[in-house]
Legacy VTK file of the C-alpha trace (Angstrom):
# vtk DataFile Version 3.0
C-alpha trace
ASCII
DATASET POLYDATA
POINTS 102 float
-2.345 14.975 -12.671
-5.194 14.621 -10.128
-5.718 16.753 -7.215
-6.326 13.975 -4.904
-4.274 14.175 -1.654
-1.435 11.360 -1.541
-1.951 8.833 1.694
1.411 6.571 2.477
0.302 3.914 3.693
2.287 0.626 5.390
1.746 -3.038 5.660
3.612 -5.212 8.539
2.924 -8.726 7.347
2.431 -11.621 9.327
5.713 -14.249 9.732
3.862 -16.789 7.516
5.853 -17.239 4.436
4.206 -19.848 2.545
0.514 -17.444 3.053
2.767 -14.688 1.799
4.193 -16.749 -1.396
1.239 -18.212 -2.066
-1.016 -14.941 -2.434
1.485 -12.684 -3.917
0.370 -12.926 -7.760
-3.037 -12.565 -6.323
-1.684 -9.521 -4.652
0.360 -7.876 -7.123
-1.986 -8.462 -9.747
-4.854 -6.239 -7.291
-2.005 -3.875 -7.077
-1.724 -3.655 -10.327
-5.555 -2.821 -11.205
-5.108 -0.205 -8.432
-2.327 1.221 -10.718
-4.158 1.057 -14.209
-7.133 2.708 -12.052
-4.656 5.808 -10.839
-5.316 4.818 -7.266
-2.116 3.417 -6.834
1.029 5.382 -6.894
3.950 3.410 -5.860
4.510 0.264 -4.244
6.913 -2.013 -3.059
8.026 -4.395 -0.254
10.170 -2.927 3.123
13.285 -5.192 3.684
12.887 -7.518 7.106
15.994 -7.230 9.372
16.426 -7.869 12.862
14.308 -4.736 13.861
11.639 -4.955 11.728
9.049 -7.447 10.401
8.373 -7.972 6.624
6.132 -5.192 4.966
5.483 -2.848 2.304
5.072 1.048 1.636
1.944 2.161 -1.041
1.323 5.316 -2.264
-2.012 5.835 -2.671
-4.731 8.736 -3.543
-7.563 8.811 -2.168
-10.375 11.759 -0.945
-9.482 10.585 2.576
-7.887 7.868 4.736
-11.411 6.065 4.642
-11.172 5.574 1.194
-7.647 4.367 1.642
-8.465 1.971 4.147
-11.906 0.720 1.672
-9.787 0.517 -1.067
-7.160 -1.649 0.698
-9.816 -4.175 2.769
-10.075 -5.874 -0.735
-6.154 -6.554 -0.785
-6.038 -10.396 -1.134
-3.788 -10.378 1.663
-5.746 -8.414 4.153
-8.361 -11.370 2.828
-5.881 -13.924 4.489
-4.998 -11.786 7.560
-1.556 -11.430 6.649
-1.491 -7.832 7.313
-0.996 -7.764 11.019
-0.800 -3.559 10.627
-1.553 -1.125 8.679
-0.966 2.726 8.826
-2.439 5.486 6.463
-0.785 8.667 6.821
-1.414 11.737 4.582
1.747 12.733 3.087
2.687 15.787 0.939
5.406 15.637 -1.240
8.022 18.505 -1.545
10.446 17.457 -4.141
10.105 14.618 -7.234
7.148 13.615 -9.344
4.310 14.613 -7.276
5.338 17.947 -5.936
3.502 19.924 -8.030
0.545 19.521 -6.256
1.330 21.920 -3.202
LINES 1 103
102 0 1 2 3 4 5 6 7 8 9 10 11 12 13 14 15 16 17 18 19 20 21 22 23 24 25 26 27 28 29 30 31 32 33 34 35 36 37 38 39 40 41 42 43 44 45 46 47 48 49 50 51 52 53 54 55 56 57 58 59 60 61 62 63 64 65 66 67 68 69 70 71 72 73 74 75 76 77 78 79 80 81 82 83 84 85 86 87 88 89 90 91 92 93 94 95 96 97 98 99 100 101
């Protein structure tokens, strides 16, 4: 298990569905060379509802939030400026799979 801190990072998407559709294989298939790589932790999308826009939640190591952020320019849909924000936030986990690193 790497040493690497753990960034969680979120996307807010953009309301354009057909962008969204259309890119998603492109997407999910750079998600999943980030996760053959070992970059890539977790991912999956966050439910829309009435308070909040369409997004997604990564877990991602990285040396730093830079490298985050570099690694994640190359997203196909921060290509097509679907990501209208993003947030990188260390985060440490206590309990589950990746605890043992504290």
């Amino acid at each position: 298990m790497s040493d690497m801190p753990i960034f969680a990072v979120t996307y807010t998407y953009a309301d354009k569905p057909a962008v969204l559709d259309a890119f998603r294989p492109e997407h999910r298939a750079f998600l999943g060379d980030l996760l053959e790589q070992g970059t890539l932790l977790a991912s999956g999308p966050l439910a829309q509802d009435v308070a909040n826009p369409a997004g997604a939640l990564l877990l991602v190591e990285a040396t730093d939030e830079a490298g985050v952020a570099q690694t994640l320019d190359a997203d196909p849909f921060a290509r097509e400026n679907v990501i209208t924000r993003r947030t990188v936030r260390p985060w440490v986990p206590v309990l589950g799979p990746w605890s043992d690193r504290v």
